[in-house]
Structures are given as structure tokens and as C-alpha cells.
C-alpha positions, 0 to 999 in steps of 0.5 A, a space after each residue: 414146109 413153112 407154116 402159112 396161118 389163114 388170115 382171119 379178122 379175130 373177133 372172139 373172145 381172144 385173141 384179138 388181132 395185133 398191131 404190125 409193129 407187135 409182129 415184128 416186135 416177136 421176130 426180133 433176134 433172141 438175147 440172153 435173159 439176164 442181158 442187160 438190154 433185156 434188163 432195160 427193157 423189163 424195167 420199161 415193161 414194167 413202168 408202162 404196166 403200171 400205167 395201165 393197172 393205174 398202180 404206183 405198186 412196186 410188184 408189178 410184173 407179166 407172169 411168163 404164162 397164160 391169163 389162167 397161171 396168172 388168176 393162179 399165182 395171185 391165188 396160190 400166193 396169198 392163201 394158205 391151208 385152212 383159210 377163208 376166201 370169199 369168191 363170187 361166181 357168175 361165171 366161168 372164171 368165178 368156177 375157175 377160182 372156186 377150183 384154184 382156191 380149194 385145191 390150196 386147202 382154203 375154205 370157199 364162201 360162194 357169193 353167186 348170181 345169174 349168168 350174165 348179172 353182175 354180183 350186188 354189193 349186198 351179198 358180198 356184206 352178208 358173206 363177210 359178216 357171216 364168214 368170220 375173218 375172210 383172207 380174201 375175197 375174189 371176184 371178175 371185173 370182166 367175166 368173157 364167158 358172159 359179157 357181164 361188166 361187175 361194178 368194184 368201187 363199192 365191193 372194194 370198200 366192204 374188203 376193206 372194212 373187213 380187213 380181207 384182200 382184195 383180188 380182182 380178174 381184169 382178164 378182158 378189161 385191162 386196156 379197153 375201159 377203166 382199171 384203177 387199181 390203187 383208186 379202187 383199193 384192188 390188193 393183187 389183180 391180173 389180165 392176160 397179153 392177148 385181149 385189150 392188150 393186143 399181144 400175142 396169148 402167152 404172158 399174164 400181167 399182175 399187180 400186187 399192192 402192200 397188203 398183199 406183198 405184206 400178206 406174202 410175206 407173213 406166209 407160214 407155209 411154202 406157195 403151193 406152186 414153185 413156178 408161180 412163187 411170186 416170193 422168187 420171181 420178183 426177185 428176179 425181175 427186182 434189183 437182185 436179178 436172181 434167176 428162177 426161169 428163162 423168160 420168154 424174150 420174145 414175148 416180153 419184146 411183144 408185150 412192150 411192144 404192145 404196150 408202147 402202142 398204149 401209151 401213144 393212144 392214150 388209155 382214155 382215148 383208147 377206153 373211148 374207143 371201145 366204148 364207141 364200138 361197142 355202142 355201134 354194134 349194140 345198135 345194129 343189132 337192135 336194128 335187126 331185132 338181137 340183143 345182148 345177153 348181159 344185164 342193161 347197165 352192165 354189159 361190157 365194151 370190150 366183149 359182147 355176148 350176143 343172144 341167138 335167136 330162136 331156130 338159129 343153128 350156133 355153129 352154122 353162123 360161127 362156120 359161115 362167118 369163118 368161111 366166108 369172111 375169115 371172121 372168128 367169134 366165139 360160142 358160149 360157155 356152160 350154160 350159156 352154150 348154144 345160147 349166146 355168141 360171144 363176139 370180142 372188140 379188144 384192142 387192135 380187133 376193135 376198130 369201125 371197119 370190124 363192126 361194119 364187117 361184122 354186121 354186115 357178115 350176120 346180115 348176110 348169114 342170118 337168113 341162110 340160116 333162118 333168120 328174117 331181117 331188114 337188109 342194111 338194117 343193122 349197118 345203117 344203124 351202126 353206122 348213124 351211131 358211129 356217126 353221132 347221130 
């Protein structure tokens, strides 16, 4: 039987929804990994990933994986038994990089905050200065499982002065607000293809500056992990062509694809446009009385998570909205399950219909499950702010 997939408007934490020219892109016919075809068209890819990092850095390529094996390989390529790595937590992609780092041998120094506050400058100094020689310190610019939008400028001067690396998770940043890896002196930094992005989930797009190939280079031991060597993958997707793996054509035709659709809209148009609604949505909320879970002043365009209101069932809205509307968001994470729903405006999903729809949808849920509102409310308040009003 051939396989027929519901329709469904993606507004969770990914993936989002993705452009028809990238659909068509994946149906393309196959060709060899090494055809000279597929060498031009990895050479585009990564001239047009460099614009998106915002990097003049040679090693920049899309690991052929998942955003979790690209949070990997920046990892396990730059720390090596015994050493230190300074690494921020206030969510649970923080906790995913406490796990990679130790399970390299490294010794982790925690710099924690509140879910859904960001990291302050201050304690990333104070874990440096007591650490000793830190080899790293990681943080998420971006963190989904809270909405929390963490400030680098600063922190990246710290590492700096402390002569560590600097790595950083643009996961759910990369392609809706700004990623300046070489003005924020970011040493190795990665994203994944199905957020801001707009591709289909499967590749993980990753920089890395001089520091970081120099401390590549200087390794003393083998990387941890064969596949994610970037020490032999570059060599493949450098001039020498030296196999490793079968890339995944396919996918690589969409993330072109996807980022040719970049390049045309322009990153600060596009940032604009997350911007725009994410404020949209905020406002129809506020009209019916819900709020944002992450701290004022740092709450993200591209993900927001959303507080529950009290005696609001969690899953009852999230199936209602799938059922009646298609509609998919997200439920939280950890600690923050049953609190908060994560609600995803990334890329090709983040548009003024999907906002519209969205709160008309809560609207319209809401008080079946409990929750009294002003009818129109939250659509009017949207669409005045839409507006410029």
C-alpha cells in the first residue's frame, strides 16, 4: 500500500513544515556520492551554510545525522579523557551535553539555572576562574525544551580570555534570529535541517573555527566516535574526496534546497519575519489571559512555550488540536511537563495564517476544556499587532 501521511500544519518543536520546491528537491533521482554533480552541489551547500552561520570557516559542512549527532561530534571531537569542560544547563539539551561530555572521559564543571532563565555571565566567570584551564565551555543559544533565548556576546568574551573554546547549540536558532559565529567569536557550533531551516529532520549543519580545527588537530588520542571524526569527514567533503560514508543524497538535495529558499528571503528579512510572529502570537495570548514561560527579555521568536493554565488538561488540547485542526504542538519536557506547551514558528511554519489558526484553534479548544476566554480575543489582538497597530 502506498503510504499516505495525514496533512498536518507542524507547529511544535519541529519539525516544521517545508517549502514544495524542498519536496520535490527529496524526489530527485539518486546519484553517486562522489559524482561530480554531487561534488558541486556540496560545494554550494557549503558556501550557502556559511552565510547562515555567518562564518568565513573552511570546516563547515551538515554531519549526515540528526541535530543530537551533531551536539555529538562538536563534542567528542574537541575533548579528550581527563579534560575540563565548563557546560551550562538550564535544559534539557544543556543535560544532553553534560552526558556526551562525561561519556568522553572529560570532567564537567555545571553552570546551572532555572528552566526557562537564561545563564548570566557571572557564573560562566566564576566556573572559569575556579575550574582552572577549562578545554571548553558549552552552552544552547536556543534551548526548545523551554523557550529561553540565552545572550552569547559576553559569555563569548569570557572564553575567550580564558583561552577555552567556545561551543555553542544553535539547534532552534539557525535561520530565524541572529547566528553571528565569527562576530561572536563562537569556536564550533551546530543546528539541525528541520527547524529554522525548514528541511526535512536527518542532517546537522556544523562550523568550526581555527581554534577548534587547531585543537582538532593537537588531539592526542583517537575521537571517540569513528563516524563523527570530523578529522576524516572533512576529508571527504575537502579537495582530497576521500571517502568515509554514503552521504545521504537525498537529504543534501533538500538542505540545498532549503537553503537556496534562505538565500532568496534574505536572513534579516527572514529573522524579521519571526520576529513579527512571535510578537503576534505573544499578544493574542496575553488577550486571553496565558503567558510565556521564559524569562521577559529573553523568550525566543522561533519556539514558544507556552504556560498552561491552571485546571487545563495538557494532552486534551494538544489531541484536540490534532484532531480537529491537524495542528501539532509540543508538550514539555522534565520538569516542565504538563506545565508548558511548546508551540514551534520555524521556518516555512512560521507564517501570519499559522498564527491566526493557532489562536483561533486555542480559542476554540480552551473552554471545552475548562478554560473561560473573551471569544475573538486572542485573534483580534494578534491580528492588530500584525497589523502595526
Amino acid at each position: 500500500m502506498a503510504i499516505v501521511p495525514p496533512t498536518r500544519i507542524l507547529l511544535g518543536p519541529g519539525p516544521s513544515n517545508v517549502h514544495p520546491r524542498v519536496l520535490r528537491a527529496l524526489s530527485m533521482p539518486l546519484i553517486g556520492h562522489l559524482d561530480p554533480a554531487f561534488i558541486a552541489l556540496m560545494e554550494e551547500t557549503k558556501h550557502l551554510l556559511r552565510a547562515t552561520f555567518r562564518t568565513a570557516n573552511a570546516l563547515t559542512l551538515p554531519i549526515s545525522a540528526t541535530a543530537s549527532a551533531g551536539m555529538e561530534a562538536c563534542l567528542v571531537n574537541l575533548l579528550e579523557p581527563g579534560e575540563t569542560a565548563i557546560i551550562c544547563v538550564n535544559g534539557v539539551f544543556g543535560t544532553r551535553m553534560v552526558d556526551i561530555a562525561e561519556r568522553c572521559g572529560a570532567s564537567v564543571v555545571l553552570v546551572e539555572a532555572p528552566w526557562g532563565h537564561v545563564i548570566e555571565p557571572e557564573a560562566v566567570e566564576r566556573a572559569l576562574r575556579d575550574a582552572g584551564q577549562a578545554k571548553v565551555v558549552a552552552l544552547v543559544h536556543a534551548e526548545t525544551s523551554t523557550g529561553a533565548w540565552q545572550p552569547l556576546e559576553e559569555i563569548a568574551r569570557l572564553v575567550r580570555a580564558a583561552d577555552a573554546l567556545f561551543v555553542v547549540d544553535a539547534v532552534t536558532s539557525l535561520g530565524g534570529c541572529p547566528v553571528l559565529v565569527d562576530q561572536w567569536m563562537i569556536d564550533a557550533c551546530y543546528s539541525g535541517t528541520q527547524k529554522c531551516l525548514s528541511g526535512p529532520p536527518g542532517l546537522s549543519p556544523l562550523t568550526f573555527g581555527p581554534r577548534a580545527v587547531e585543537a582538532l588537530r593537537r588531539r592526542r588520542s583517537k575521537v571517540q566516535s569513528w563516524y563523527l571524526d570530523l578529522s576524516m569527514i572533512e576529508r571527504y567533503w575537502g579537495e582530497e574526496r576521500v571517502y568515509h560514508h554514503t552521504a545521504p543524497i537525498s537529504m543534501n538535495y533538500a538542505l540545498l534546497e532549503a537553503l537556496r529558499l534562505i538565500e532568496e528571503e534574505g536572513l534579516e528579512a527572514r529573522w524579521a519575519r519571526h520576529e513579527r510572529h512571535h510578537q503576534a502570537l505573544k499578544a493574542g495570548l496575553a488577550a486571553i489571559g496565558i503567558g510565556l514561560h521564559a524569562e521577559k527579555g529573553h523568550q525566543l521568536w522561533t519556539l514558544n512555550s507556552i504556560r498552561i493554565p491552571d485546571g487545563v488538561d495538557d494532552a486534551a488540547v494538544r489531541s484536540a488540536l490534532l484532531e480537529l485542526f491537524g495542528l501539532e504542538i509540543g508538550g514539555g519536557l522534565g520538569p516542565l511537563k504538563g506545565q508548558v506547551w511548546r508551540l514551534g514558528l520555524m521556518g516555512e511554519s512560521s507564517t501570519e495564517a499559522n498564527v491566526l489558526l493557532a489562536l483561533s484553534a486555542l480559542e476554540r479548544v480552551l473552554p471545552r476544556c475548562g478554560y473561560a476566554l473573551n471569544a475573538g480575543a486572542a485573534v483580534e489582538a494578534a491580528a492588530r499587532r500584525l497589523a502595526g497597530a
